[in-house]
Structure formats: structure tokens, C-alpha cells
N, CA and C atoms of all chains as a GROMACS GRO file, in nm:
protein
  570
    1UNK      N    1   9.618   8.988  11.430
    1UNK     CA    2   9.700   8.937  11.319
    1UNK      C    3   9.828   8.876  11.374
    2UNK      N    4   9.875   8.789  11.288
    2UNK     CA    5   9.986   8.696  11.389
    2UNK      C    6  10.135   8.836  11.346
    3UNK      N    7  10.210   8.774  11.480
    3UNK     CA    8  10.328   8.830  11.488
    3UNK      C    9  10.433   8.766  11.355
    4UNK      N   10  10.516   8.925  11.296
    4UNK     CA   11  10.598   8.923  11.214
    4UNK      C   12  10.694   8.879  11.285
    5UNK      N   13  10.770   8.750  11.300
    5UNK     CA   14  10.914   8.754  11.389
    5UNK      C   15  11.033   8.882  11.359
    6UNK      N   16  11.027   8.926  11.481
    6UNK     CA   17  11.136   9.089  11.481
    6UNK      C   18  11.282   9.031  11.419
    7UNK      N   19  11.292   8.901  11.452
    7UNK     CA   20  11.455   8.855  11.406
    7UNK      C   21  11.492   8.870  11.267
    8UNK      N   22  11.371   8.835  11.207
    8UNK     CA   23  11.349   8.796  11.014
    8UNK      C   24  11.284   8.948  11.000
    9UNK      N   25  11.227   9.028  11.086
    9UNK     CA   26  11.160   9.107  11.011
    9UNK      C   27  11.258   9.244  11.017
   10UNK      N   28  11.353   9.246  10.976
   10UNK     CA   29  11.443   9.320  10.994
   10UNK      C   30  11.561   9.336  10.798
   11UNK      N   31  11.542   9.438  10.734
   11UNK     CA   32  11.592   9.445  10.627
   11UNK      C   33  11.726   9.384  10.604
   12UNK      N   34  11.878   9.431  10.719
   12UNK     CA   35  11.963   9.332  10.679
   12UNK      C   36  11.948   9.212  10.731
   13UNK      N   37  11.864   9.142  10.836
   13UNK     CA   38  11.936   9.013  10.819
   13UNK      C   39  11.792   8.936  10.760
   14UNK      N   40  11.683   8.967  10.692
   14UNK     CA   41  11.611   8.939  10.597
   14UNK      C   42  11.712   8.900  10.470
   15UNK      N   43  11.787   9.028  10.439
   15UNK     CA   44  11.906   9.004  10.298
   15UNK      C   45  11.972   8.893  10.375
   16UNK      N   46  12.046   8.876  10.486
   16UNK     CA   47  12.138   8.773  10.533
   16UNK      C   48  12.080   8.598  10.509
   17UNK      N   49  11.988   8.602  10.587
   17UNK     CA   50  11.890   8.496  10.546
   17UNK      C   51  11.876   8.481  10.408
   18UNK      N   52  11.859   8.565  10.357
   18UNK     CA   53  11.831   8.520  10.212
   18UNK      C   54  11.931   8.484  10.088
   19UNK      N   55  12.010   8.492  10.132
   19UNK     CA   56  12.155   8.498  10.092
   19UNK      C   57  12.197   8.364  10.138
   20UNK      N   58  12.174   8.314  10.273
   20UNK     CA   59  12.237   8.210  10.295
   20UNK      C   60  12.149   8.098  10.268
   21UNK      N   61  12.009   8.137  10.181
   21UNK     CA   62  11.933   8.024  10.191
   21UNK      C   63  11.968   7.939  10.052
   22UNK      N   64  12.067   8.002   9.940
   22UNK     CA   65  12.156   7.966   9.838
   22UNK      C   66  12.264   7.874   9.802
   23UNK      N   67  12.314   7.898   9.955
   23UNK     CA   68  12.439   7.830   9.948
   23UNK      C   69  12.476   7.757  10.032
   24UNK      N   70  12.519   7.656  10.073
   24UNK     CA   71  12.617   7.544  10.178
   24UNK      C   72  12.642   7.689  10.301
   25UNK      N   73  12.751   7.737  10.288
   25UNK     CA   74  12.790   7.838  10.399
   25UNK      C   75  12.824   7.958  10.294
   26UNK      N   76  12.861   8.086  10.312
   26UNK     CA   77  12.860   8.213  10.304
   26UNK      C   78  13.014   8.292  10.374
   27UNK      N   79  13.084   8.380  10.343
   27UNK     CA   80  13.204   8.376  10.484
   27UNK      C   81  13.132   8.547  10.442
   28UNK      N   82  13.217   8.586  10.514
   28UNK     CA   83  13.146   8.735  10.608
   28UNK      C   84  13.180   8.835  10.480
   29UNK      N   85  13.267   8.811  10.418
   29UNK     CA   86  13.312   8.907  10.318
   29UNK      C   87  13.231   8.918  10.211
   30UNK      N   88  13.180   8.768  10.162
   30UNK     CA   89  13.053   8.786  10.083
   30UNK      C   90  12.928   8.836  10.113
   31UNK      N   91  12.915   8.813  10.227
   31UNK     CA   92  12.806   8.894  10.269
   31UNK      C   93  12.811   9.050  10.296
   32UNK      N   94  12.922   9.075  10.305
   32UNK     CA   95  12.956   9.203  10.351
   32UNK      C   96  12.940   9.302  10.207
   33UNK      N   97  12.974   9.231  10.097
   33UNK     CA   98  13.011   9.254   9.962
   33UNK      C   99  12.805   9.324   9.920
   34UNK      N  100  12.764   9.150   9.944
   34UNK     CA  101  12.604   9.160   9.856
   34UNK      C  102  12.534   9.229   9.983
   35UNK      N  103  12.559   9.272  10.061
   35UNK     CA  104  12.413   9.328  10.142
   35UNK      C  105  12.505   9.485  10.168
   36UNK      N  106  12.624   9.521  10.126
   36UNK     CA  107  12.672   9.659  10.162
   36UNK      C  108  12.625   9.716  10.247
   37UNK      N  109  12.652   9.628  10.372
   37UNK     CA  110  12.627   9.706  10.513
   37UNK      C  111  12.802   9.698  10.591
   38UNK      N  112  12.780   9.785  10.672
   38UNK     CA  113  12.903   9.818  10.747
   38UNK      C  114  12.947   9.691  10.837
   39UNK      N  115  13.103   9.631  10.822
   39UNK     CA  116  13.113   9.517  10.919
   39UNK      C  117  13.097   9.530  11.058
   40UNK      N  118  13.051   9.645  11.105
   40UNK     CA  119  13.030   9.671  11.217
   40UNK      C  120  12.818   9.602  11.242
   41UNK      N  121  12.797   9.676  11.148
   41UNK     CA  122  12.662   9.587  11.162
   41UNK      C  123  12.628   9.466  11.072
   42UNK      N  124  12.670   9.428  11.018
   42UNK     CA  125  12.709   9.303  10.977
   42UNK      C  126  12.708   9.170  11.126
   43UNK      N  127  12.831   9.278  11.158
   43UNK     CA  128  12.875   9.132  11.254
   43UNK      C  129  12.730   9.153  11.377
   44UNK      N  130  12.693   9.247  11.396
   44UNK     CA  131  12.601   9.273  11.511
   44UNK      C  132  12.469   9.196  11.449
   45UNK      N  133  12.408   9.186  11.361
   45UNK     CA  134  12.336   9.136  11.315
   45UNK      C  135  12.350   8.978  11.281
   46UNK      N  136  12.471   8.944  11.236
   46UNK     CA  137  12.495   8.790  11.229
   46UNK      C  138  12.485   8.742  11.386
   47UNK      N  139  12.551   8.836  11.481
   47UNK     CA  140  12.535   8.750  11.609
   47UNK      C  141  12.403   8.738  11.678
   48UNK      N  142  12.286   8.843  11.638
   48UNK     CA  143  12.187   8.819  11.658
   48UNK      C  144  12.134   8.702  11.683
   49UNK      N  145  12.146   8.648  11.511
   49UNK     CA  146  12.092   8.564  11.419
   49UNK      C  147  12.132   8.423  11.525
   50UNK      N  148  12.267   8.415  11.511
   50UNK     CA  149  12.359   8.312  11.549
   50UNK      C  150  12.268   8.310  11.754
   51UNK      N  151  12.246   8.393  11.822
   51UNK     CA  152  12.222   8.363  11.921
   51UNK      C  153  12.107   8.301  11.904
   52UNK      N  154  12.015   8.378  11.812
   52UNK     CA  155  11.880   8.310  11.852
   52UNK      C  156  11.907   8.147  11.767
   53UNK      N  157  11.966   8.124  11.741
   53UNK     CA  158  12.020   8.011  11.670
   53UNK      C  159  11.949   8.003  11.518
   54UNK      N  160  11.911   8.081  11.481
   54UNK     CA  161  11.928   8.096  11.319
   54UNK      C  162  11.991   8.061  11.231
   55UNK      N  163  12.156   8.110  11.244
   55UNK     CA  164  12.248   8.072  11.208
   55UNK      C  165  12.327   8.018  11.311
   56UNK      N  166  12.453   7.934  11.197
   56UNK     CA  167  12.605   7.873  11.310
   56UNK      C  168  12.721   7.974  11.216
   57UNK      N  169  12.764   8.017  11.304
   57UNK     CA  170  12.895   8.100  11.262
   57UNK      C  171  13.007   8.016  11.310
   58UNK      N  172  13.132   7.983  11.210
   58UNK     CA  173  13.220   7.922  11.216
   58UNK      C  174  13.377   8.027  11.201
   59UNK      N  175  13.475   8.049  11.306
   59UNK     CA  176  13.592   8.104  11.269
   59UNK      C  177  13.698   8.062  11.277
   60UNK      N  178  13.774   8.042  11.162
   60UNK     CA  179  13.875   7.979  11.166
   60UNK      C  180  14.003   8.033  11.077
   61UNK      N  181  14.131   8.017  11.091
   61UNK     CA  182  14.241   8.067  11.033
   61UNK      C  183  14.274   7.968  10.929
   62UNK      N  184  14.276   8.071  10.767
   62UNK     CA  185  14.283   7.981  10.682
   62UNK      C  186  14.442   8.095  10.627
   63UNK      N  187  14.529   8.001  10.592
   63UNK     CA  188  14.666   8.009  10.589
   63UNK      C  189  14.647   8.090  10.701
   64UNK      N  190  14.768   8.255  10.674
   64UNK     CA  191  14.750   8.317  10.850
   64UNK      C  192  14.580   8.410  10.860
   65UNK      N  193  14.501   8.450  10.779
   65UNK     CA  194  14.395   8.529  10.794
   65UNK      C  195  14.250   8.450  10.841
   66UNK      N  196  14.229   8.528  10.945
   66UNK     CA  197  14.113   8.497  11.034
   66UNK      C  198  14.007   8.461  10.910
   67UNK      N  199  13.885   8.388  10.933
   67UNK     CA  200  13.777   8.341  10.823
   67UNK      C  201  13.633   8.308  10.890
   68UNK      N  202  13.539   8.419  10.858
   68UNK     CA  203  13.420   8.380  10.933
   68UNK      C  204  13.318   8.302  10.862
   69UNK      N  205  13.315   8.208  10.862
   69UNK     CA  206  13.168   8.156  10.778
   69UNK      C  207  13.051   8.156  10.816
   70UNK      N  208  12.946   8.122  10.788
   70UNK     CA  209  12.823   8.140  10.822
   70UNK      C  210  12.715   8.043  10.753
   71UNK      N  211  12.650   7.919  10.799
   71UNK     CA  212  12.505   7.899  10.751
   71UNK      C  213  12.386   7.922  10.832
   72UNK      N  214  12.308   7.846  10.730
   72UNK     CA  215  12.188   7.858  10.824
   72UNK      C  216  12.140   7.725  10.862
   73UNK      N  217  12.090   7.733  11.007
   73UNK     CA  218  12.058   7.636  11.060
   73UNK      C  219  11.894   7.562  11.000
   74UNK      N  220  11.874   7.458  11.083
   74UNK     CA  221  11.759   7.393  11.076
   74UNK      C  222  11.671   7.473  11.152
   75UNK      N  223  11.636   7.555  11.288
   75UNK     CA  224  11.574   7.629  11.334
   75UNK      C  225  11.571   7.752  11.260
   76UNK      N  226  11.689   7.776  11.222
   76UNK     CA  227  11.633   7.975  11.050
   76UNK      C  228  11.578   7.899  10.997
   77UNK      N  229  11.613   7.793  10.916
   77UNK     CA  230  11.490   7.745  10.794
   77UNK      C  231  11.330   7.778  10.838
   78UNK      N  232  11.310   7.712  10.982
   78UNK     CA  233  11.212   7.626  11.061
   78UNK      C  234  11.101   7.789  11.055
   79UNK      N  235  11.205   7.913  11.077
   79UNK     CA  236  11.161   8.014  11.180
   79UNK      C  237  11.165   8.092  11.035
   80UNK      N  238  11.189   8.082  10.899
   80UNK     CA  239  11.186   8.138  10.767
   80UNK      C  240  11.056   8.090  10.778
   81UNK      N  241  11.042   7.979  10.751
   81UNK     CA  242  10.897   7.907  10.723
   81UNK      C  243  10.774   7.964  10.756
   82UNK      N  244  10.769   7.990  10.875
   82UNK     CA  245  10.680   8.031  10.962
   82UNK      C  246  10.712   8.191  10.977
   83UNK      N  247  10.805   8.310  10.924
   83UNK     CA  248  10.767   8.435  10.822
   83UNK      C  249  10.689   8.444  10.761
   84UNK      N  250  10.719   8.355  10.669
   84UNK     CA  251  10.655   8.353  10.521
   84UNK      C  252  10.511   8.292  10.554
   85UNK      N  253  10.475   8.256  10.615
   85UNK     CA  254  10.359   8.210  10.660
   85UNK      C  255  10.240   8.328  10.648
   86UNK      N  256  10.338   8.382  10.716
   86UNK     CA  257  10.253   8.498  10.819
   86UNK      C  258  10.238   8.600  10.724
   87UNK      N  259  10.378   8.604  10.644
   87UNK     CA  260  10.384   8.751  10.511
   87UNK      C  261  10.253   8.711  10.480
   88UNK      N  262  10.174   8.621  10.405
   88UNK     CA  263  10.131   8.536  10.339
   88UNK      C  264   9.980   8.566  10.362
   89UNK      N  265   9.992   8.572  10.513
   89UNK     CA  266   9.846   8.642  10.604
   89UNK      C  267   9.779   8.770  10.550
   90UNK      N  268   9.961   8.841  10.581
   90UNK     CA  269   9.919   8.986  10.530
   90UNK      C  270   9.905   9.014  10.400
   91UNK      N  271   9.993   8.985  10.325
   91UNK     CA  272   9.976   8.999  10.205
   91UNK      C  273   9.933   8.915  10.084
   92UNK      N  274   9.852   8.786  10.133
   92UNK     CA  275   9.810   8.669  10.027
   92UNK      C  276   9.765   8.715   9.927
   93UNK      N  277   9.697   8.863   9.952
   93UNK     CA  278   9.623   8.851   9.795
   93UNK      C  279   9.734   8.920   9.698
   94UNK      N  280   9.792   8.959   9.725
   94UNK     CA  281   9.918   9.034   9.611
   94UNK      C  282  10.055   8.937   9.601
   95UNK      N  283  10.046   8.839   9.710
   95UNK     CA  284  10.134   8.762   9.712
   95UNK      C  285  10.159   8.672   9.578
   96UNK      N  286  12.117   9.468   9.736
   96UNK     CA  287  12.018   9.358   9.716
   96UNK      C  288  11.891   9.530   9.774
   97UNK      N  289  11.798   9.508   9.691
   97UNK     CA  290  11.676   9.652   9.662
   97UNK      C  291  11.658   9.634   9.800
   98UNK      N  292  11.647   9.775   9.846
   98UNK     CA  293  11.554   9.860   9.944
   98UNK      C  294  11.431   9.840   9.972
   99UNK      N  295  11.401   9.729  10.081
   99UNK     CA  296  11.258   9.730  10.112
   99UNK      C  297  11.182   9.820  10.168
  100UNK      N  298  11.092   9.931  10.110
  100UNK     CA  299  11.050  10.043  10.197
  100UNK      C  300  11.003  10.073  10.295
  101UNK      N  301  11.101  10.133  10.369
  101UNK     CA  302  11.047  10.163  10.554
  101UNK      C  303  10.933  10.184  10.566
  102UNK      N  304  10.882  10.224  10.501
  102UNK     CA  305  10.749  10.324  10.519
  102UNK      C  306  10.637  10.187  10.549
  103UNK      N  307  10.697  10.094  10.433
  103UNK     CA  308  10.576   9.936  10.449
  103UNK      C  309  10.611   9.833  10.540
  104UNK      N  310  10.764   9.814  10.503
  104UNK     CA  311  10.857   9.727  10.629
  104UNK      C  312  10.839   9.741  10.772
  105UNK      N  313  10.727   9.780  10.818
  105UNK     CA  314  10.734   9.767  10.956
  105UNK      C  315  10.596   9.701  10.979
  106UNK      N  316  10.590   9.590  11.055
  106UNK     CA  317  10.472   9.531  11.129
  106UNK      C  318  10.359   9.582  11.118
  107UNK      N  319  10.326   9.692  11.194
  107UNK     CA  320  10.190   9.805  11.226
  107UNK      C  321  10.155   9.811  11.074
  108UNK      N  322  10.240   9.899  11.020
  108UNK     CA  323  10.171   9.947  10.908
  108UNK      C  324  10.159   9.836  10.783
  109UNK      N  325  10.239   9.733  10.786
  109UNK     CA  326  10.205   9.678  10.722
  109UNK      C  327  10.039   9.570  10.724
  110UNK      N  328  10.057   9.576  10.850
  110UNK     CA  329   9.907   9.560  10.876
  110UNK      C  330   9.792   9.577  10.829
  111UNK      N  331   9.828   9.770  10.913
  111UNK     CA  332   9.725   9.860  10.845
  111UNK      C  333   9.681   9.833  10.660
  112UNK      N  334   9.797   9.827  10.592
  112UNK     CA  335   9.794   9.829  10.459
  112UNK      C  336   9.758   9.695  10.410
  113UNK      N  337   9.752   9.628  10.439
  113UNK     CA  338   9.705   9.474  10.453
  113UNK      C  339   9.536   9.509  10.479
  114UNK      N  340   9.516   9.528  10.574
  114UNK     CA  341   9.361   9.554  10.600
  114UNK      C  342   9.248   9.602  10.476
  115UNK      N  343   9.366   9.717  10.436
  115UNK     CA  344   9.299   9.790  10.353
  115UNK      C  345   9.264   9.778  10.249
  116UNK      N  346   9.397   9.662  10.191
  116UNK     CA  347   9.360   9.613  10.016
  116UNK      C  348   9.242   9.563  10.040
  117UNK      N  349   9.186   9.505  10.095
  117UNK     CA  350   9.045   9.392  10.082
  117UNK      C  351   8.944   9.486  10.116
  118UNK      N  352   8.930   9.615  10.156
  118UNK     CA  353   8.823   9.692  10.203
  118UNK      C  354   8.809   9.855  10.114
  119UNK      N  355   8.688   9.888  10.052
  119UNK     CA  356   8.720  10.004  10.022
  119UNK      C  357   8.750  10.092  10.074
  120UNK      N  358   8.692  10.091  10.208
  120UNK     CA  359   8.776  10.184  10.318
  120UNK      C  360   8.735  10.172  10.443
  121UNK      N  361   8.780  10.145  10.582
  121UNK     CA  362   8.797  10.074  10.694
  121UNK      C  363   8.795  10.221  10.826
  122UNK      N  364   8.692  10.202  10.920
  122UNK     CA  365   8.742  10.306  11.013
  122UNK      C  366   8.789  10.292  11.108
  123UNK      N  367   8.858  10.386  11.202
  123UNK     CA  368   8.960  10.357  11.312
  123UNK      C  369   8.953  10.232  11.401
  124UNK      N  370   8.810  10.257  11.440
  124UNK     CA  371   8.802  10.178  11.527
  124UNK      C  372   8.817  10.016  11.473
  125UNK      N  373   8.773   9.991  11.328
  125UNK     CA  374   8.804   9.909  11.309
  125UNK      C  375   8.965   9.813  11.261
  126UNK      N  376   9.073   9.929  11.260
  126UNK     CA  377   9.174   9.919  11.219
  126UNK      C  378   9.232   9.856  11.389
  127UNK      N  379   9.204   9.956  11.482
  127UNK     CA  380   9.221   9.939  11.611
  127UNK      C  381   9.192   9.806  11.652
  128UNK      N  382   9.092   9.743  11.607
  128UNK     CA  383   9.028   9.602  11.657
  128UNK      C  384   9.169   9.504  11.604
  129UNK      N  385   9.163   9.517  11.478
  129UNK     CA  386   9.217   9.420  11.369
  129UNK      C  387   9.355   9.402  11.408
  130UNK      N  388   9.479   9.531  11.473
  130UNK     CA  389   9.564   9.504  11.436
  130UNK      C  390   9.600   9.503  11.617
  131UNK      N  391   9.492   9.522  11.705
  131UNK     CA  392   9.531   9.515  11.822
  131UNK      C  393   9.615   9.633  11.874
  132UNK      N  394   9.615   9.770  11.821
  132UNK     CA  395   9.757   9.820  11.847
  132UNK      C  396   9.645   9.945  11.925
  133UNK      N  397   9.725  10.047  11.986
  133UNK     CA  398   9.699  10.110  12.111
  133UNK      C  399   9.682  10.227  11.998
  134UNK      N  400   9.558  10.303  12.052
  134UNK     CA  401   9.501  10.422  11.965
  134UNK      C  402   9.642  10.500  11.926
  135UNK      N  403   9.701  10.555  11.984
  135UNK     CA  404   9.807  10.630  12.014
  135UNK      C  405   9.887  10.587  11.902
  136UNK      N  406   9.977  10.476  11.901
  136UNK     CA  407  10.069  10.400  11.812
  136UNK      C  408   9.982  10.423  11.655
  137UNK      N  409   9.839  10.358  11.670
  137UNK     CA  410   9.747  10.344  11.548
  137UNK      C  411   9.760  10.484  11.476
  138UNK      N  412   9.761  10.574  11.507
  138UNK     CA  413   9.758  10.735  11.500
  138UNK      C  414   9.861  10.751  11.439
  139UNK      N  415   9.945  10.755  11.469
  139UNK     CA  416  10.110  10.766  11.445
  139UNK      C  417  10.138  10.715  11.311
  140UNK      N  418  10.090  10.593  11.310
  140UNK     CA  419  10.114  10.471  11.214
  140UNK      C  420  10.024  10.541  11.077
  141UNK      N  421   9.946  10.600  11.096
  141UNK     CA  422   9.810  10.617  11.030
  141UNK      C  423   9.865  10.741  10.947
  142UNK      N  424   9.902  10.866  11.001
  142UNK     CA  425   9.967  10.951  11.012
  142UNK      C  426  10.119  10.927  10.888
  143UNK      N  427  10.170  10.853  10.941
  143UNK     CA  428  10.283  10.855  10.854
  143UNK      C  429  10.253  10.792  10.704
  144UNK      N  430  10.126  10.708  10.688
  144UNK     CA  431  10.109  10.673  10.598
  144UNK      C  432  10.026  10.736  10.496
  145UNK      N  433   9.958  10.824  10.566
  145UNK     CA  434   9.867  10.945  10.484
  145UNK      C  435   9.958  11.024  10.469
  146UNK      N  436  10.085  11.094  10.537
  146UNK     CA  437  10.189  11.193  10.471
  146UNK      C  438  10.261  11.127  10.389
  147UNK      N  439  10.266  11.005  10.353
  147UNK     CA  440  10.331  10.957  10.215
  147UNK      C  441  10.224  10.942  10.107
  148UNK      N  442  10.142  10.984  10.124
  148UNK     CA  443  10.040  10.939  10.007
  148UNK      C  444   9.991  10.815   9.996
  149UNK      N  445  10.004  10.714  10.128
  149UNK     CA  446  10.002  10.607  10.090
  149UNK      C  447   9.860  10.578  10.126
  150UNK      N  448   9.758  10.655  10.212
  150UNK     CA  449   9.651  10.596  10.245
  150UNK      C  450   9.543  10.775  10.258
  151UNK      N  451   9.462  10.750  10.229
  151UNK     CA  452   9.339  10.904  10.259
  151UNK      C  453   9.254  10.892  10.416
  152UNK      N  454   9.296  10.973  10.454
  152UNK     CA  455   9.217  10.990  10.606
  152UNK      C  456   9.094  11.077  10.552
  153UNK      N  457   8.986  11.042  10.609
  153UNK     CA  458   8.875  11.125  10.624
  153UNK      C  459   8.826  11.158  10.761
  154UNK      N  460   8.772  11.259  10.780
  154UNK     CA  461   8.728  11.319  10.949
  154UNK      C  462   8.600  11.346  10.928
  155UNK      N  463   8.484  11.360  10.993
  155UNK     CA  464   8.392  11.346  10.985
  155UNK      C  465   8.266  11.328  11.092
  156UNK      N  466   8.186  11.389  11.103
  156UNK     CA  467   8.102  11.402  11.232
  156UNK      C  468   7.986  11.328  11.197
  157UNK      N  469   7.955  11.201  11.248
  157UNK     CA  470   7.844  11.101  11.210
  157UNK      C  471   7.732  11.088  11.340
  158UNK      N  472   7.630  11.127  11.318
  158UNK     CA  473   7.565  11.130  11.449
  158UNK      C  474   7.647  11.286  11.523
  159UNK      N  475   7.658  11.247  11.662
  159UNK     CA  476   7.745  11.372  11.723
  159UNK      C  477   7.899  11.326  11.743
  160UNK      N  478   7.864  11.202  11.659
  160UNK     CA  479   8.049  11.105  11.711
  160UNK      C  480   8.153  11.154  11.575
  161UNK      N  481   8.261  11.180  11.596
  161UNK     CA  482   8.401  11.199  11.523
  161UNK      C  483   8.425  11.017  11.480
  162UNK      N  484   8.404  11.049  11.341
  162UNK     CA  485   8.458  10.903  11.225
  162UNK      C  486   8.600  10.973  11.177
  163UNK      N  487   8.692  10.864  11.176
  163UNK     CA  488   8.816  10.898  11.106
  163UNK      C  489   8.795  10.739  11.054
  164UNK      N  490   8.768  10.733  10.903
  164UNK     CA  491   8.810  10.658  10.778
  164UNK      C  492   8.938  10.659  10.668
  165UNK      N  493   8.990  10.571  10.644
  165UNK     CA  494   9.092  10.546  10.586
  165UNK      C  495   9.088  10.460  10.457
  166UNK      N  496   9.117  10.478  10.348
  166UNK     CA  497   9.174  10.437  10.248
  166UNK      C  498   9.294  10.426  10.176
  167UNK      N  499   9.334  10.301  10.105
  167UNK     CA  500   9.447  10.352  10.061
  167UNK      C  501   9.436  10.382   9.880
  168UNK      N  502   9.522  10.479   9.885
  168UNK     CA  503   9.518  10.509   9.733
  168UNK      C  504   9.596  10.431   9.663
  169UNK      N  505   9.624  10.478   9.512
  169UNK     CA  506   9.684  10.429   9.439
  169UNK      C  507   9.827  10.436   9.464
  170UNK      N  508   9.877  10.544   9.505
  170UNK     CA  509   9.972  10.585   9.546
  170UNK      C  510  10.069  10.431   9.622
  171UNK      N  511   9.965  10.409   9.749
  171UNK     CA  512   9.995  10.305   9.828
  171UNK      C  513   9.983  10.182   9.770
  172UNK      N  514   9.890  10.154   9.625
  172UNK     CA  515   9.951  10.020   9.611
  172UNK      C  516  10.023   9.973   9.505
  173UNK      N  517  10.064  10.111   9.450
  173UNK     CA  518  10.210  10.131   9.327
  173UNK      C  519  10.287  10.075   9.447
  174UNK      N  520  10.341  10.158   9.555
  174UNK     CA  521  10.433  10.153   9.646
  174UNK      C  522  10.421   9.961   9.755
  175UNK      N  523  10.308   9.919   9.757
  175UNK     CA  524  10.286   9.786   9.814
  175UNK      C  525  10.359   9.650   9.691
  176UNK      N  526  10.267   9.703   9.553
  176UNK     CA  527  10.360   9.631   9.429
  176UNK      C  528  10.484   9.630   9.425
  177UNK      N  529  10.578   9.739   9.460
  177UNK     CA  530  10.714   9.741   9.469
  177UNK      C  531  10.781   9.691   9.593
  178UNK      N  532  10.721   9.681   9.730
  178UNK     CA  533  10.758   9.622   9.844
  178UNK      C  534  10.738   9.478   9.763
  179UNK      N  535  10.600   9.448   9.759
  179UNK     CA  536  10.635   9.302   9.714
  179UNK      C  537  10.711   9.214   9.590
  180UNK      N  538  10.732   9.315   9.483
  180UNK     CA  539  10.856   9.256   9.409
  180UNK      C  540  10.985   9.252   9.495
  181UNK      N  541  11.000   9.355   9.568
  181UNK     CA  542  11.160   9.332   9.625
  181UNK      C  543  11.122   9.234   9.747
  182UNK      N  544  11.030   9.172   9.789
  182UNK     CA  545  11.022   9.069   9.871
  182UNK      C  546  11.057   8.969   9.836
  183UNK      N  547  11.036   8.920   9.691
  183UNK     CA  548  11.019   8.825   9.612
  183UNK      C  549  11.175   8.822   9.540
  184UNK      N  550  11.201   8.942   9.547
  184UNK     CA  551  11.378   8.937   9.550
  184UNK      C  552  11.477   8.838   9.662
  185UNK      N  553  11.442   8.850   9.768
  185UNK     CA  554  11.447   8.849   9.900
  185UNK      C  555  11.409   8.700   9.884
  186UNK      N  556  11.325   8.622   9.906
  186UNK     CA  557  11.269   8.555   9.939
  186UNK      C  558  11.208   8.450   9.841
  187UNK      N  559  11.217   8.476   9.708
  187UNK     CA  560  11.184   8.443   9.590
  187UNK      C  561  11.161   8.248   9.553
  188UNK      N  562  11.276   8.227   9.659
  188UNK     CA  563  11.276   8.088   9.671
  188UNK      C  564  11.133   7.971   9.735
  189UNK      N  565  11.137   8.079   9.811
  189UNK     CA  566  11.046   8.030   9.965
  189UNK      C  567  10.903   8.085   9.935
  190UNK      N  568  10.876   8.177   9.889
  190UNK     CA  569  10.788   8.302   9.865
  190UNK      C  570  10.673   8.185   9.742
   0.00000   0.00000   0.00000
């Protein structure tokens, strides 16, 4: 049976992904808000994402407070796609 | 954003449970073929899903050979219906 990608197949950044597949960009606080995970794994999980190039994380100082944003790239879309593919394998008939 | 259940959320077993909707009931060896996974792991996997109610092990001496058959109950596909609504939470777009 084909491989579940471990990156997507993972509960928070499944919510992360899915969250950012909504909107232009996301900043860390909203996400931090809708997936109520700790910013400690938050951020460990966005950088995941961001290495395998999933996402682009952007930080920047807006008046004096630090600001993390976050979308998703053309390779998360690419590498969503091809999840759902596979969910699709396993689970087509209830799908 | 809902709790996708550990118990289904993982690769192996989701497999396993995948296998099973389409079969009235499937034996080791053939679970072993299907999902490629190492007796040992398969066991484990098998194991945790019969102590949730989610699947019926049978044991059984066929010829002079030990059959271990598996089904899943109802139990397991109340609990598969609810993985896949909160997938569809998740993913609802793409899905």
C-alpha cells in the first residue's frame, strides 16, 4: 500500500496545513489560537514543515513586536495532493 | 479543530482497517502480505486494535497450522465514520 507522507501524516501540522490552505498567509498566533497546541510545538512543527519546504515562514517587526507569518507553498499544495491521493487508497470506499 | 483518533491515525493500522472494510474477515498472513509490515509490528498493531474493540481476533487450529483471523466490528467502523468526518473537517476542501 503506498506510503502516508510522515510530514502530512501527523495531527498538528495536518490542522496547520489545513488551516493555511484558507488563507493568503496565517501569523503564528492564529494558528496557535485554532490548533491549541503549545508555541513550543507549534514552532517545532512549522519548522518542520518550512524545511521540507511545505511552507515559507516570514518574520518580521511590525511597529516594535516580532510577527511570524506563514503560507503554504506550491510543493505543500503539490505534497497535500498526493496525501489525499493515497487517504483515498485507503479509505475510497467511505471516502 | 476535532481529535483525529490515535488509535486510526497511524499508517499500519490504518491499513489494517482499510483492508478489512472490503473483506468479511482477512487472515494474518494475509494482512502481513498487504501491508508489508514485519510479523512483530503486525501483532502489536493487531493487538491494539482488538483491545479497543475495534477489530475480533480469532485463533484457531486448521489442519495442524495456528490461523489467527481478524475482523472488524461495528465498534471499528462507528469509530472509522468518525475518523473520517473529522478528516473531512481537516481537509474538507481537497477531500
Amino acid at each position: 500500500m503506498r506510503e502516508l507522507d510522515p510530514l502530512l501524516h501527523s495531527q498538528l501540522r495536518l490542522a496547520i496545513i489545513s488551516l493555511l490552505l484558507s488563507v493568503e498567509e496565517a501569523d503564528f498566533n492564529y494558528l496557535k489560537e485554532k490548533t491549541e497546541a503549545t508555541s513550543g510545538n507549534l514552532s517545532i512543527q512549522l519548522d518542520k514543515l518550512s524545511n521540507a519546504g511545505y511552507i515559507e515562514i516570514r518574520k518580521e517587526i511590525v511597529g516594535k513586536k516580532p510577527r511570524t507569518s506563514c503560507r503554504l507553498t506550491q510543493k505543500g499544495r503539490d505534497a497535500l495532493d498526493v496525501y489525499v491521493a493515497s487517504l483515498r487508497e485507503y479509505l475510497g470506499k467511505v471516502l
